[in-house]
PAZAPA-4460 file (N, C-alpha, C; in steps of 0.05 Angstrom, whole numbers, plus 32768, in hexadecimal, padded with zeros to 4 digits):
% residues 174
    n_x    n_y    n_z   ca_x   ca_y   ca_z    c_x    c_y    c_z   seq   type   mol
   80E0   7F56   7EFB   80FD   7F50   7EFC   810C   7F6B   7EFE     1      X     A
   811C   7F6D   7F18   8135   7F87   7F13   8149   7F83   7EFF     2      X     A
   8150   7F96   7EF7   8170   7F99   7EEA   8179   7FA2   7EF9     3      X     A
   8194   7FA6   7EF4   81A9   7FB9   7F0B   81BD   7FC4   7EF3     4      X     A
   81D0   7FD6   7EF3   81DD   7FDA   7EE4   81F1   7FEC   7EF8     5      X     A
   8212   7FE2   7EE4   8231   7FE8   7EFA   8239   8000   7EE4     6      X     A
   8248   8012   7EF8   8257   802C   7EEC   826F   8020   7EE5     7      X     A
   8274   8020   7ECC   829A   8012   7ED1   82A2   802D   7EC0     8      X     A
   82C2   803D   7ED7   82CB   804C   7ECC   82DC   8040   7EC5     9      X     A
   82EB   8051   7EAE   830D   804C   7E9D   8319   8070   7E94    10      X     A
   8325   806A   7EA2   8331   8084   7E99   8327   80A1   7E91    11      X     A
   8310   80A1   7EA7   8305   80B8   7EA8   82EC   80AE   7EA0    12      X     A
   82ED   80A8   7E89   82D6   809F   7E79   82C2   808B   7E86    13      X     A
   82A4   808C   7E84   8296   8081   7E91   827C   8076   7E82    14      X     A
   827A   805A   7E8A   8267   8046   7E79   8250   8037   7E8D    15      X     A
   823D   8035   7E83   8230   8025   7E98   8228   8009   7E8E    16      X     A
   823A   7FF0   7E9E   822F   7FD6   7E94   8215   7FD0   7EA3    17      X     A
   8200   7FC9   7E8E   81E8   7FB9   7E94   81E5   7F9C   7E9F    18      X     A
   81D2   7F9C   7EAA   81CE   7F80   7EC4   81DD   7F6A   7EAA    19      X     A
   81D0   7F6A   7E8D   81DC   7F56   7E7A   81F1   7F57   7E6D    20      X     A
   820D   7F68   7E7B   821C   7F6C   7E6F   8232   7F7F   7E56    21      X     A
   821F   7F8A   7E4C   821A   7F95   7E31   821D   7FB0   7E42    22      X     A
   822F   7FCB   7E36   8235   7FDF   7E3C   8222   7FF3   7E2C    23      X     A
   8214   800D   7E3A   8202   8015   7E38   820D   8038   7E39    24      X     A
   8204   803E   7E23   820B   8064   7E2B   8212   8070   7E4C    25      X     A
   821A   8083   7E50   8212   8094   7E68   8202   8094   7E77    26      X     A
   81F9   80B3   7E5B   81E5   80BB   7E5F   81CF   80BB   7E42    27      X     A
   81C0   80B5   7E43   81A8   80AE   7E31   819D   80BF   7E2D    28      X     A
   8189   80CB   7E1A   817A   80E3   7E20   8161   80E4   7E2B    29      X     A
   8167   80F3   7E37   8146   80F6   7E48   8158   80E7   7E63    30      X     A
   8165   80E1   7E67   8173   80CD   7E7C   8178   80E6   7E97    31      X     A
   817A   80D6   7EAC   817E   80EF   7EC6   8186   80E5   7EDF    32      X     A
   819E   80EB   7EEE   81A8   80D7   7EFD   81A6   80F4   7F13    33      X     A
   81A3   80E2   7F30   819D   80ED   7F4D   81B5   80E0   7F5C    34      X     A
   81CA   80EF   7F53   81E0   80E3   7F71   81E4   80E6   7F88    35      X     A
   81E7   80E2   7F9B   81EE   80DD   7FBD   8203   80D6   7FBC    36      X     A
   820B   80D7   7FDC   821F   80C4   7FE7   8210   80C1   8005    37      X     A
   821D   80A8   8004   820E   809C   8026   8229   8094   8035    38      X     A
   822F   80A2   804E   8244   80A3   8065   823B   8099   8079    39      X     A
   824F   8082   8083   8245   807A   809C   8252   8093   80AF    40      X     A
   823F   809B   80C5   8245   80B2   80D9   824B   80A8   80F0    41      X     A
   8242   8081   80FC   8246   8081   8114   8237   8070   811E    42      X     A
   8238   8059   812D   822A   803D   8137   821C   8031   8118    43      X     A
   8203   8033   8121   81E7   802F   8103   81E2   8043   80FF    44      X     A
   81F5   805D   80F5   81E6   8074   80EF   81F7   807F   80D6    45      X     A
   81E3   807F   80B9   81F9   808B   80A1   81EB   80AC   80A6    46      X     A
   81F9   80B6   808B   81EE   80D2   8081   81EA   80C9   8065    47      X     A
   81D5   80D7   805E   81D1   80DE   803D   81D6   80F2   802A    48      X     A
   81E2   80FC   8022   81EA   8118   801A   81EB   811A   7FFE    49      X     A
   81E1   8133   7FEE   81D5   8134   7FD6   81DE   8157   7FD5    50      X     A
   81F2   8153   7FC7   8200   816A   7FBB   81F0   818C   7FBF    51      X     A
   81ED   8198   7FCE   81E2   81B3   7FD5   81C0   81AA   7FE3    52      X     A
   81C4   8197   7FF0   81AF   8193   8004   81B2   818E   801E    53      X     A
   81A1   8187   803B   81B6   8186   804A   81B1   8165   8056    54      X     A
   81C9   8161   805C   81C3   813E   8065   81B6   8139   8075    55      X     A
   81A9   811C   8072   8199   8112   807D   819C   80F7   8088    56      X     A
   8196   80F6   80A5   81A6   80DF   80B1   8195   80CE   80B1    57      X     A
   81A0   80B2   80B2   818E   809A   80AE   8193   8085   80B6    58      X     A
   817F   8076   80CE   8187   805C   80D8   8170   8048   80D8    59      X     A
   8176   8030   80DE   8167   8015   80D9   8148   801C   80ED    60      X     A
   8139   8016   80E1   811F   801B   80F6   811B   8008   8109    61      X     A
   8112   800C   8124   810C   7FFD   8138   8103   7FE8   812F    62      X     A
   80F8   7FDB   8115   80F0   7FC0   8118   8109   7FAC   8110    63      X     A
   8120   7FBB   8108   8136   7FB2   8103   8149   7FBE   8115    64      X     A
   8149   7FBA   812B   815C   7FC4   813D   8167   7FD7   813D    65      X     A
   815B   7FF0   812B   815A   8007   8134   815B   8019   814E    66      X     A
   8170   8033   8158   8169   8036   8178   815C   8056   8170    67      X     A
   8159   805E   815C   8150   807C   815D   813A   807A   814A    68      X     A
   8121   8073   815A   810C   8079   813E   8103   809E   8138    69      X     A
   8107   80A4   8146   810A   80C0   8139   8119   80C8   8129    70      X     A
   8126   80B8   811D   8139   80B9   80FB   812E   80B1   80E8    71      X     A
   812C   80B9   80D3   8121   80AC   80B5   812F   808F   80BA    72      X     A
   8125   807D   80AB   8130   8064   8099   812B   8062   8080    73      X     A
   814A   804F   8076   8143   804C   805F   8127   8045   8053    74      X     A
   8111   8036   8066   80FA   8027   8065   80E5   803D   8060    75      X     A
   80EA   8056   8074   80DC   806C   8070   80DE   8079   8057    76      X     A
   80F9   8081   804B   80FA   8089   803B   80F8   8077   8013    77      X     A
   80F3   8064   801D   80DC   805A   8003   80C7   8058   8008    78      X     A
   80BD   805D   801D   809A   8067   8017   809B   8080   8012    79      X     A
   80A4   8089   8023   80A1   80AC   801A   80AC   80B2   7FFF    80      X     A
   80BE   80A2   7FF2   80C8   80A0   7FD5   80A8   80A6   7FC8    81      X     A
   80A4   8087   7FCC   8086   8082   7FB4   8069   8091   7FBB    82      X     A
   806C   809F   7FD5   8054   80AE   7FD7   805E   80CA   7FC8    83      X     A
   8073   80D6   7FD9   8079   80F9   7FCF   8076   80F7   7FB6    84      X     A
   8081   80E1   7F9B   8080   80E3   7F84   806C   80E2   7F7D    85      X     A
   804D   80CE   7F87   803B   80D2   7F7F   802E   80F1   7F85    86      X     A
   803A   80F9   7F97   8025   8116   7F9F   8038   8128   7F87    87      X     A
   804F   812F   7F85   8059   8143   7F7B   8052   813A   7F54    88      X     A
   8054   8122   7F4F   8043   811E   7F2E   8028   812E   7F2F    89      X     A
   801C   812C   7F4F   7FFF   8132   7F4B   8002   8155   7F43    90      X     A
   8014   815C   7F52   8014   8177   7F55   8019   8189   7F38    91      X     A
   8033   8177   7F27   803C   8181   7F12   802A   817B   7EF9    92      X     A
   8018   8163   7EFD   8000   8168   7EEA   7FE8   8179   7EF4    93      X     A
   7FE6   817B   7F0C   7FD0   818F   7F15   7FD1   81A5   7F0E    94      X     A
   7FED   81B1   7F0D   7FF1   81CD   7F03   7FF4   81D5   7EF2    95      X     A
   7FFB   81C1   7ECD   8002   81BD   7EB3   7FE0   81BC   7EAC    96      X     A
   7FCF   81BB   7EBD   7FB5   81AF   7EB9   7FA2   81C1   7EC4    97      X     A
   7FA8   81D9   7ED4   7FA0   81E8   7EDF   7F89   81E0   7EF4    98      X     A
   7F88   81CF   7F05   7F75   81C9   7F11   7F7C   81D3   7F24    99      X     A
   7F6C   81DA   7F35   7F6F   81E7   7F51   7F65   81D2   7F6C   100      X     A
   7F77   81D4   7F75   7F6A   81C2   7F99   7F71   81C8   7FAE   101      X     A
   7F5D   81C6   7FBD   7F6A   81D2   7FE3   7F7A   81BC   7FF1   102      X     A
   7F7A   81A6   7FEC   7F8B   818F   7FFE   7F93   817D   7FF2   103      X     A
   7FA4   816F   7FEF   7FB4   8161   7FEA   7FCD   814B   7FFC   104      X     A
   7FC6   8136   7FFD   7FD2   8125   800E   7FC5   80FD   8006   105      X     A
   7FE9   80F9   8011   7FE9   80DE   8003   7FF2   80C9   801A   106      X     A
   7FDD   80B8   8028   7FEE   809F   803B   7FF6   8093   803B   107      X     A
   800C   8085   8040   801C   8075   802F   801B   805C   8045   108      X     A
   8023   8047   8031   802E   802D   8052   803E   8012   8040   109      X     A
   8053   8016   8044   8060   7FFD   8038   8060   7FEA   8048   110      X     A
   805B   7FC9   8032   8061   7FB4   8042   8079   7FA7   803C   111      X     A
   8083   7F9B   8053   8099   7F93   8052   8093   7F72   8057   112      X     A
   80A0   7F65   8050   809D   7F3B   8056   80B4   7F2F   8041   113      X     A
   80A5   7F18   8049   80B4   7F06   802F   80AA   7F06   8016   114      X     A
   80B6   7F0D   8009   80AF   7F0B   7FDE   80B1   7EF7   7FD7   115      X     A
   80A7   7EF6   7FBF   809F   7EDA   7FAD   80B7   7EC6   7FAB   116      X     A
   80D6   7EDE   7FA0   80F0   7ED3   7F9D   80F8   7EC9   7FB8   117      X     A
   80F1   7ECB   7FD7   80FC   7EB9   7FEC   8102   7ED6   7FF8   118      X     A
   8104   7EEC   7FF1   811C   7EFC   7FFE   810D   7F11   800E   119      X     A
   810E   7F1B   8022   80FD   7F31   8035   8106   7F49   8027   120      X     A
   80F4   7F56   8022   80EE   7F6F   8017   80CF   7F81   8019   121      X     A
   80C9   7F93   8008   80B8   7FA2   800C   80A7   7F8D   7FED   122      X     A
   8087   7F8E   7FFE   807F   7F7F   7FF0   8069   7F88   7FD9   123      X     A
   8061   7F9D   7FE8   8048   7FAB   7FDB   8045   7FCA   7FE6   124      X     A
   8044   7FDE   7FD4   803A   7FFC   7FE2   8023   8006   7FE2   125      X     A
   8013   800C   7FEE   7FFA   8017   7FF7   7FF6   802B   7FFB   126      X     A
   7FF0   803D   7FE0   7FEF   805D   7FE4   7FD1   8070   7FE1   127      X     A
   7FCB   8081   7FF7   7FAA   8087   7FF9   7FB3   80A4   7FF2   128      X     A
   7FAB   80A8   7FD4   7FAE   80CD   7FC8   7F94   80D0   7FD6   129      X     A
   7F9C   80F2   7FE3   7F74   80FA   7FE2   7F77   811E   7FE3   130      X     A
   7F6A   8128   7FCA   7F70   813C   7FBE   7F4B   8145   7FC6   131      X     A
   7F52   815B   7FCC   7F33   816D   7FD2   7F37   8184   7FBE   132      X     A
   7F1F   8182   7FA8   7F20   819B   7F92   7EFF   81A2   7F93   133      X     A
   7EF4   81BA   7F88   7ED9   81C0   7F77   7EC8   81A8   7F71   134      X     A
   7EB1   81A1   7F72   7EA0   818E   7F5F   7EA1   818F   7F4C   135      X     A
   7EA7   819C   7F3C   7EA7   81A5   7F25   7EC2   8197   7F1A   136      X     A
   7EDB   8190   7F2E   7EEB   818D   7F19   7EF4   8175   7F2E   137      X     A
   7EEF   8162   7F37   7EED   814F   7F3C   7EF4   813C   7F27   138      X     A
   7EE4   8137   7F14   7EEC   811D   7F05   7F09   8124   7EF4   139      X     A
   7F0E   813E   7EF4   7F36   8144   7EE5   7F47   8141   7EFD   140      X     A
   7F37   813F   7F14   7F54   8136   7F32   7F4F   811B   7F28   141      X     A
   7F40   8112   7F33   7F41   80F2   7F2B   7F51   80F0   7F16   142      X     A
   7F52   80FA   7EFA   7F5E   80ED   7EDD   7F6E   80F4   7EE9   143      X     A
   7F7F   810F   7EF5   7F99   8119   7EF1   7FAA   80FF   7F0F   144      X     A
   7F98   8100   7F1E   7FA6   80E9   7F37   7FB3   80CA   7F2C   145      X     A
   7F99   80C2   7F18   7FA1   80B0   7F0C   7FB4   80B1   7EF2   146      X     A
   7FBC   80C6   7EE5   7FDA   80C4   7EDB   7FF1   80C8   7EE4   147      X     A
   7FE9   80D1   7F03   8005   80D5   7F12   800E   80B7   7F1D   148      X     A
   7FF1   80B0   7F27   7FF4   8093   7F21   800C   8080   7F16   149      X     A
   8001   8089   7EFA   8007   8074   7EE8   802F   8081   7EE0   150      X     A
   802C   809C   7EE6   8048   80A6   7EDA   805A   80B1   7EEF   151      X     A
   8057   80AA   7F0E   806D   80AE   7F18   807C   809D   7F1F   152      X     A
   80A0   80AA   7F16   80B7   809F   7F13   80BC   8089   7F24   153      X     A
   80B9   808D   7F3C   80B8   8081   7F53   80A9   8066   7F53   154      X     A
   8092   8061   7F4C   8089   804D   7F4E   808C   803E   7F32   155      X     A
   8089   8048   7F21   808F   8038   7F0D   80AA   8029   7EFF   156      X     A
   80BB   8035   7F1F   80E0   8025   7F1B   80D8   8014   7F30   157      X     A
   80C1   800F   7F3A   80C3   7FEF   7F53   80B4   7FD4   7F44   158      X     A
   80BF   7FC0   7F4F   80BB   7FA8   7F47   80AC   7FA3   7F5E   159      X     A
   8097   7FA4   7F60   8079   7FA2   7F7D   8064   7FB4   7F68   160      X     A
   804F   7FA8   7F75   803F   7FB1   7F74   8036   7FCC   7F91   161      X     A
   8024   7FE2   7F78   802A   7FFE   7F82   8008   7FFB   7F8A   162      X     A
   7FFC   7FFB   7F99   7FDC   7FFD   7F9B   7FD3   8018   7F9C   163      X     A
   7FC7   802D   7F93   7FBC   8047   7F9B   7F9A   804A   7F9C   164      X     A
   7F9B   8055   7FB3   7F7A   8059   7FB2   7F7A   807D   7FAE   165      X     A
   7F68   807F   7F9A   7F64   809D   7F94   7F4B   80A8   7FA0   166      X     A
   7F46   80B3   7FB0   7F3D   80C4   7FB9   7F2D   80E7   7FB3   167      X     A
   7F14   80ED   7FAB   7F17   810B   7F9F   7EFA   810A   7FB2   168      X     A
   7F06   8124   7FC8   7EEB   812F   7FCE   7EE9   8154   7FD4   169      X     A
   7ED8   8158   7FDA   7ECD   8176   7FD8   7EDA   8181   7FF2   170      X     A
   7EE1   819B   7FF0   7EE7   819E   800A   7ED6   81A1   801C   171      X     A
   7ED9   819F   803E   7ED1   81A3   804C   7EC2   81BE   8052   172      X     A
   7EB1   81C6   805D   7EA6   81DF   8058   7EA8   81DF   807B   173      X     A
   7EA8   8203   8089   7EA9   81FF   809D   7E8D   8207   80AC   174      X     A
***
């Protein structure tokens, strides 16, 4: 089940009501908010813009009557959501953990259909980590893949199921 929760300002002051009504702090601790703004630029085409980054334009993908697939979509950009997060958890425990590896890469493929509730959406994500380290340290990629797993932000705010196949092999020798 989602929640959703509304910003209601008053007079500067700012509260956030919860999906049940009931008004909720700000900011919480440990709490951390990522703002945008999204501009329509022109036919089906917005921008996304994120305060000292540079925008990024975005239209409906060809299976939705999309005319520029050489543009991100929003569609693109939740897979690449739930994969980059899985690779970059991998990275920030890899390196808290000191493990060393030559490659690193994650395939992603979202499905999209009808959901249980009636409504078309993304149904399931299908993510293939595959990290090449030492023999030797093989079974701490594996543990450390599988807590990124289990602890990135990204997947653990979706209501779907997240599938990952982990992957650990030796590098290639030439």
């Amino acid at each position: 089940m989602s929640t959703h929760a509304t910003e209601v300002r008053d007079s500067g002051a700012s509260t956030v009501m919860s999906a049940t009504g009931s008004p909720t702090a700000a900011v919480r601790p440990k709490e951390f908010h990522f703002p945008l703004v999204v501009e329509w630029i022109g036919e089906r085409r917005v921008a996304a813009q994120v305060e000292g980054k540079p925008a990024i334009e975005i239209t409906p993908p060809p299976v939705f009557r999309g005319t520029d697939p050489a543009t991100w979509s929003p569609e693109d950009f939740f897979v690449a959501a739930a994969a980059s997060c899985l690779a970059v958890t991998f990275t920030g425990l890899a390196a808290r953990a000191g493990l060393s590896y030559s490659k690193l890469k994650v395939d992603a493929d979202g499905v999209a259909g009808t959901r249980s509730d009636g409504r078309f959406g993304f149904t399931r994500l299908l993510l293939r980590l595959e990290v090449e380290t030492d023999p030797a340290e093989e079974a701490q990629a594996r543990q450390l893949a599988a807590r990124a797993e289990q602890t990135c932000l990204f997947s653990a705010s979706l209501d779907l199921p997240v599938e990952t196949l982990i992957e650990v092999k030796r590098p290639s020798t030439l």
